[in-house]
C-alpha positions in Angstrom: 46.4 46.3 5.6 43.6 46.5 7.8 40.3 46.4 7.0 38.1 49.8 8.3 35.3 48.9 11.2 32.7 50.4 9.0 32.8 47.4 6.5 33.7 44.7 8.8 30.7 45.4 11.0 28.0 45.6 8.0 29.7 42.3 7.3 29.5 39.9 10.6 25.9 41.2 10.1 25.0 40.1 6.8 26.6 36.8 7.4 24.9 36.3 10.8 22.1 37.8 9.4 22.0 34.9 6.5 22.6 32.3 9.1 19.7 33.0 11.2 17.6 33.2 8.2 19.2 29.7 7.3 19.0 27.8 10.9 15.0 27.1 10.8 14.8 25.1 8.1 16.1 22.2 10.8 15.5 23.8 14.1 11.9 23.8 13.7 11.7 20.5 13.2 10.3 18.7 16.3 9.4 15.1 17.1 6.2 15.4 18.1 5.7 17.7 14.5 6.8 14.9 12.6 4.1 12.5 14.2 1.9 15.1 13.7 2.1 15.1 9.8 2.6 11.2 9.8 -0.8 10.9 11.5 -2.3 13.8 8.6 -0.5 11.6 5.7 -2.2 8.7 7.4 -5.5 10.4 7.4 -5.5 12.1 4.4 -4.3 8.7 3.0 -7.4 6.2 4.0 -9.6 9.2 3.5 -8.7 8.6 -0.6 -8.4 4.8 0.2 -12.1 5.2 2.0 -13.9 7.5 -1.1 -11.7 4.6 -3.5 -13.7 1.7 -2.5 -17.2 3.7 -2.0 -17.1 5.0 -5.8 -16.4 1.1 -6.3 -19.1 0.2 -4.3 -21.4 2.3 -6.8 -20.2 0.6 -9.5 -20.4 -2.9 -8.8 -24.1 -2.1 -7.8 -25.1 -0.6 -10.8 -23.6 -3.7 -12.9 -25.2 -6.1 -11.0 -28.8 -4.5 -11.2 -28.6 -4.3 -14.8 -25.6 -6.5 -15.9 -23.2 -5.8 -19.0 -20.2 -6.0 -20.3 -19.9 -2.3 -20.2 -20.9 -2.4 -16.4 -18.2 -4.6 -15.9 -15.5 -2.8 -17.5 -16.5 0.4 -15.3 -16.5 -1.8 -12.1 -12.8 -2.6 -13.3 -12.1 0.5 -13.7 -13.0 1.5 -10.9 -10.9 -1.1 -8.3 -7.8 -0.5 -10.4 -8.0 3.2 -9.6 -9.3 2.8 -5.7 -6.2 0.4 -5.6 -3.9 3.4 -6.7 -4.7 5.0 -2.7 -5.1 1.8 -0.6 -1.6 0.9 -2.3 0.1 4.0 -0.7 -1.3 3.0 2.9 0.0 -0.2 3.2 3.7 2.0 4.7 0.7 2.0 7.7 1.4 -1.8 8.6 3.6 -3.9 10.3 3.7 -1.7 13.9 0.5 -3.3 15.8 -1.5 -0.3 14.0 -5.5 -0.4 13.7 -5.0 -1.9 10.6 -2.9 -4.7 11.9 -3.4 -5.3 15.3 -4.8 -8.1 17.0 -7.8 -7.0 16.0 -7.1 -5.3 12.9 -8.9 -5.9 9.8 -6.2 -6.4 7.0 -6.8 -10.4 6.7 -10.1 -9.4 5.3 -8.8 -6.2 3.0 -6.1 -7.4 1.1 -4.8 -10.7 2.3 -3.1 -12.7 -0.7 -2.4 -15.6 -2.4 -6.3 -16.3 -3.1 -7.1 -19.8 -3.7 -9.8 -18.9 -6.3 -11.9 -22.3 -5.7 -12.4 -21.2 -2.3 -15.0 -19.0 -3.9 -15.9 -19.8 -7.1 -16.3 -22.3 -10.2 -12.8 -22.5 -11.9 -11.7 -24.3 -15.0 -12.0 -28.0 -14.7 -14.2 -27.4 -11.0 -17.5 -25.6 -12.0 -19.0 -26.8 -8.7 -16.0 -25.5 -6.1 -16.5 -22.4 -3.8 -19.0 -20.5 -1.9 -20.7 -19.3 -4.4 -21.4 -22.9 -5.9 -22.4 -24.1 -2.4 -26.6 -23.3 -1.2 -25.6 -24.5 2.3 -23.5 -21.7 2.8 -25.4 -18.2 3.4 -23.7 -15.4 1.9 -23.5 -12.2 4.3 -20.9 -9.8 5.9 -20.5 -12.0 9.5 -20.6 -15.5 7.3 -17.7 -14.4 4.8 -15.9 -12.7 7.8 -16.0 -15.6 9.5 -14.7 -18.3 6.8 -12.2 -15.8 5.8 -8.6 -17.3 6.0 -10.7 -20.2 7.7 -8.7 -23.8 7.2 -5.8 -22.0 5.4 -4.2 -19.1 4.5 -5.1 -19.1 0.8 -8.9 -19.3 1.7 -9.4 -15.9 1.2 -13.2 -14.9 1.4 -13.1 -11.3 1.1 -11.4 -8.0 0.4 -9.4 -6.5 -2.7 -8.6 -9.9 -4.5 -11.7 -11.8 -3.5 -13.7 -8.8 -5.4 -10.8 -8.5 -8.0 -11.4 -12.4 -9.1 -14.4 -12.2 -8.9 -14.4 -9.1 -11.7 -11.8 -10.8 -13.8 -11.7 -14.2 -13.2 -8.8 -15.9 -14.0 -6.0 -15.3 -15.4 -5.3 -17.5 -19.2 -3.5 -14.7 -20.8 0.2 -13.7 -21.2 -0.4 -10.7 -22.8 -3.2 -9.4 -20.2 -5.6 -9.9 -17.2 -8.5 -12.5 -16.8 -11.9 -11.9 -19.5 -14.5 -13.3 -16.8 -17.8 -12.7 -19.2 -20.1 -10.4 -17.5 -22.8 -13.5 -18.2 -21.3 -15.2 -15.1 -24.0 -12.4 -13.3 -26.8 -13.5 -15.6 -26.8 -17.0 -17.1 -24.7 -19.2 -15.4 -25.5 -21.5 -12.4 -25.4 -19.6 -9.5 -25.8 -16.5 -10.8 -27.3 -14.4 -8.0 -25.8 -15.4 -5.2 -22.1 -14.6 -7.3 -24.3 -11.0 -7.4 -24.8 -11.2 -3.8 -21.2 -12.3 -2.8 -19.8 -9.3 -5.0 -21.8 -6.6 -3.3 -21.5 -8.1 0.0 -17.6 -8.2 -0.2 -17.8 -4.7 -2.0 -20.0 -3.5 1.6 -17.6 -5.3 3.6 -14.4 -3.6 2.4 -15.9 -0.1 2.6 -16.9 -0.8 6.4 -13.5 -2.1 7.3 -11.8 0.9 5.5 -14.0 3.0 7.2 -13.1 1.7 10.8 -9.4 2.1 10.1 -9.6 5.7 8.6 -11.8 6.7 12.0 -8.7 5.6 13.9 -7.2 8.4 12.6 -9.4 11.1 12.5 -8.0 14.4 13.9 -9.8 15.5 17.4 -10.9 11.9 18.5 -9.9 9.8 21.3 -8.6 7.6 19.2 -5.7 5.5 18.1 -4.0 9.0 16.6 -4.2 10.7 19.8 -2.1 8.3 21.5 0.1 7.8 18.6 0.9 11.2 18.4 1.4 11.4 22.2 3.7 8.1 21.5 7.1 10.1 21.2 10.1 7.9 20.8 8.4 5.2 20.4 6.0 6.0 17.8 8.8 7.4 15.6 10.1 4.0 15.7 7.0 2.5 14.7 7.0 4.4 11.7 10.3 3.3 10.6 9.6 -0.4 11.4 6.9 0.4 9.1 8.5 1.7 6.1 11.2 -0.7 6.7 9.3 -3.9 6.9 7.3 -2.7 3.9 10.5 -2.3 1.7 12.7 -5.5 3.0 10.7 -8.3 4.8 7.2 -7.4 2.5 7.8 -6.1 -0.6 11.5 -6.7 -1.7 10.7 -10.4 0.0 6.8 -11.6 0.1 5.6 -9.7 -2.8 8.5 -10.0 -5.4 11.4 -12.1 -4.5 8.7 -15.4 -4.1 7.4 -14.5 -7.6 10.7 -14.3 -9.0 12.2 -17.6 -7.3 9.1 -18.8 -8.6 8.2 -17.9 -11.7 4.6 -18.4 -11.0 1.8 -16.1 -11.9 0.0 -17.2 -8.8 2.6 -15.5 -6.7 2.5 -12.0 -8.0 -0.4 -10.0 -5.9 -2.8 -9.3 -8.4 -2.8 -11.9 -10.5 -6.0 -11.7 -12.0 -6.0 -8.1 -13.0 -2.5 -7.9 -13.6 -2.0 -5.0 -11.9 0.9 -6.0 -10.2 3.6 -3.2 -11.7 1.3 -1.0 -10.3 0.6 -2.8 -6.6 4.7 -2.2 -6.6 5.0 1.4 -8.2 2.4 2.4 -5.2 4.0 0.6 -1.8 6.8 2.0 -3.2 5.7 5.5 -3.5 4.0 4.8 0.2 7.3 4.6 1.8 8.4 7.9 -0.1 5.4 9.5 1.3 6.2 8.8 5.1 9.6 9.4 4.8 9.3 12.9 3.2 5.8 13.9 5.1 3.8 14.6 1.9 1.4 13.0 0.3 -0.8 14.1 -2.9 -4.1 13.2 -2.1 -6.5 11.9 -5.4 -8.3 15.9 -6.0 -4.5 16.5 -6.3 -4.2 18.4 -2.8 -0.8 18.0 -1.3 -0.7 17.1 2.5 3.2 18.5 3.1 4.6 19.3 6.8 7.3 18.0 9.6 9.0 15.3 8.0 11.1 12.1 9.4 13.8 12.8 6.8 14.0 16.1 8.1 14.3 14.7 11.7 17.1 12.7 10.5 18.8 15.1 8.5 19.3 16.8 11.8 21.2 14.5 13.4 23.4 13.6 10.3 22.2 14.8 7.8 24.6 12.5 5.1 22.3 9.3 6.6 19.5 11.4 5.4 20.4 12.4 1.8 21.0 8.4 1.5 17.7 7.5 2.5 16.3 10.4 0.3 18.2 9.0 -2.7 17.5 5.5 -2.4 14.1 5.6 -1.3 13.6 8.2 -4.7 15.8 4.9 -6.8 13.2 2.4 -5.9 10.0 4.2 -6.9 12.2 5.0 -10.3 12.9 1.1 -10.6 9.5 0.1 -9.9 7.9 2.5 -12.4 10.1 0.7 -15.2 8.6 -2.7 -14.4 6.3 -3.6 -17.4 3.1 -4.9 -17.4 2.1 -7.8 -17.4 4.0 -8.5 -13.9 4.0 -12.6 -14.9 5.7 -12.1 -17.9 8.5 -9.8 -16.6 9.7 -12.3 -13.9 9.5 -15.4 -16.6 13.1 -16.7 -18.1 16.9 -17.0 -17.2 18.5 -13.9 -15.1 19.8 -12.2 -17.5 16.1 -11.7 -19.4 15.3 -8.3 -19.2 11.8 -8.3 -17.3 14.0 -10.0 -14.5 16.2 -7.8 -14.5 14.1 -5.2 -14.2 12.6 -6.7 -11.5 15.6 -7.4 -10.0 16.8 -4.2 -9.8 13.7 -2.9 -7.7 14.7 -6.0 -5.3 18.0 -4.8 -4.5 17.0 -1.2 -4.5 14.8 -2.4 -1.9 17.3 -3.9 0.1 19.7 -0.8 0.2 16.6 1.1 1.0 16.0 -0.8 4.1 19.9 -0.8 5.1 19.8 2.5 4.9 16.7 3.6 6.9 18.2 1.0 9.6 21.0 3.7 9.7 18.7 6.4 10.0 16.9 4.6 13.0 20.2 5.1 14.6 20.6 8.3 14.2 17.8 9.3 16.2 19.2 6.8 18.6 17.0 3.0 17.4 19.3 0.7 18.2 17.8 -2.2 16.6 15.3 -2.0 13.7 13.5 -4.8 12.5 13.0 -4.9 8.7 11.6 -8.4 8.4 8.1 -9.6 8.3 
């Protein structure tokens, strides 16, 4: 039985027809669109990181003109949501980028372990730090300069110099530091612990500021030639998210604190906000990988994505990435706060294996995006730090 011309024809239509309509979806998908959106993610990104730390800026100014313990609790509340962005941007790191570079600023925005006498009266030391010390003048070029000076834990500025300095430390299990807003008022050294705050608060909102102008659309800037960067930029991104997952966050930022057990390894020990430091690099890596971002007014920046890129050269690599880059942020959302308690007991306690869990999601994360570098023909991708 043969079928009649008249049906057969309509037919090969319809189905070529439905396979044109289908073939876009990955044909339109070219390099230099995908380092397009990465550079608008980035934008978009430090843009919310930038407006983060001015509205903190505004806060810590108004508590220390009139001091309170109301002003205080606003200033907190105001790092712990400007921390939500900046956490997203550190999948921007580990390439040589303006953040990093030789010249980069990230020592002095969120450089970590803080060794809190470095800057301030702690228990049993009431005289230690900067702020305890007249000799030392307290500007924006001083605290640069003594930054990281002598030692990697002599941290002078950025995110956790400004986050001890709002909760002091930490004496709690069951939550953050209770640094009494009368450290701004009555006790010794009052004003210039006022004038430290505000001059690290000024100093972290310039540096943002400088990074984010890197990559501004329409400037001869670090963007333009990223963008321009073709293979090689592409594999900057992925040495990026993968660094960030293995060698940084999986490793530096978890599996210390967990070897450990010490509060004074997690990142932000003070305000344990840990769970949430995780949840967002975490959701970073996400973010590059799919080419969308959701900006804080709720926006969604969405184009040309790297997983699309990969899924057109196998497209089973891709899926994997997809599913265990969408595991991890899962994982780390089920991490309980506080961050030093969950990593404290045997391995079989349930905060560590919580913890855990996110580790080796991490790991399978980065094996996997190594395997997507090779699909778009990256031969050797360095995940560590």
């Amino acid at each position: 039985m043969h079928r009649s011309r008249k049906i057969v024809r309509p037919l090969i239509a319809a189905v070529f027809g439905a396979l044109l309509v289908m073939q876009p979806a990955h044909a339109d998908v070219t390099q230099n669109a995908v380092l397009e959106q990465y550079a608008n993610v980035v934008s978009a990104s430090y843009g919310d990181a930038l407006a983060g730390a001015k509205e903190l800026q505004v806060a810590i100014n108004a508590f220390v003109a009139a001091p309170s313990a109301d002003g205080l609790a606003n200033a907190r509340k105001a790092w712990l949501a400007a921390r939500e962005s900046y956490g997203q941007t550190e999948a921007f790191r580990f390439y040589g980028g303006p953040i990093d570079d030789d010249k980069g600023p990230e020592g002095r925005i969120n450089a970590w372990p803080l060794d809190e006498a470095y800057i301030d009266a702690i228990k049993g030391k009431p005289k230690a730090g900067i702020i305890n010390n007249p000799k030392v003048a307290i500007n924006a070029k001083q605290l640069s300069k003594l930054n990281e000076r002598g030692g990697e834990e002599n941290i002078a500025t950025g995110w956790h110099a400004i986050e001890f300095l709002l909760w002091g430390q930490d004496f709690s299990e069951t939550g953050p530091g209770d640094r009494p807003y009368t450290d701004y008022t009555t006790a010794p050294n009052a004003d210039r612990r006022k004038l430290y705050l505000q001059t690290v608060a000024q100093l972290l909102v310039d540096d943002l500021d400088s990074v984010a102008k890197q990559w501004t659309a329409g400037d001869k800037n670090f963007r333009s030639r990223f963008v321009a960067g073709g293979d090689n930029s592409i594999k900057k991104i992925l040495t990026g998210i993968g660094t960030l997952s293995r060698g940084e966050l999986a490793g530096e930022r978890i599996e210390v604190a967990l070897d450990t057990q010490n509060q004074e390894d997690e990142h932000s020990c003070f305000s344990d906000n840990t769970h949430r430091d995780i949840v967002t690099n975490a959701k970073g890596i996400q973010n590059v990988w799919e080419g969308r971002y959701v900006a804080r007014d709720g926006k969604v920046v969405e184009g040309a994505s790297l997983k699309q890129l990969v899924a057109q050269k196998d497209a089973k690599v891709a899926d994997a990435v997809s599913a265990d880059v969408a595991e991890s942020v899962k994982l780390a959302e089920a991490i309980q706060a506080p961050f030093d308690r969950e990593i404290v007991g045997k391995k079989d306690a349930a905060g560590r294996k919580r913890v855990q869990a996110v580790v080796e999601s991490l790991k399978k994360q980065a094996k996997s995006l190594v395997e997507a570098a090779k699909a778009l023909g990256i031969k050797r991708l360095n995940t560590s730090v």
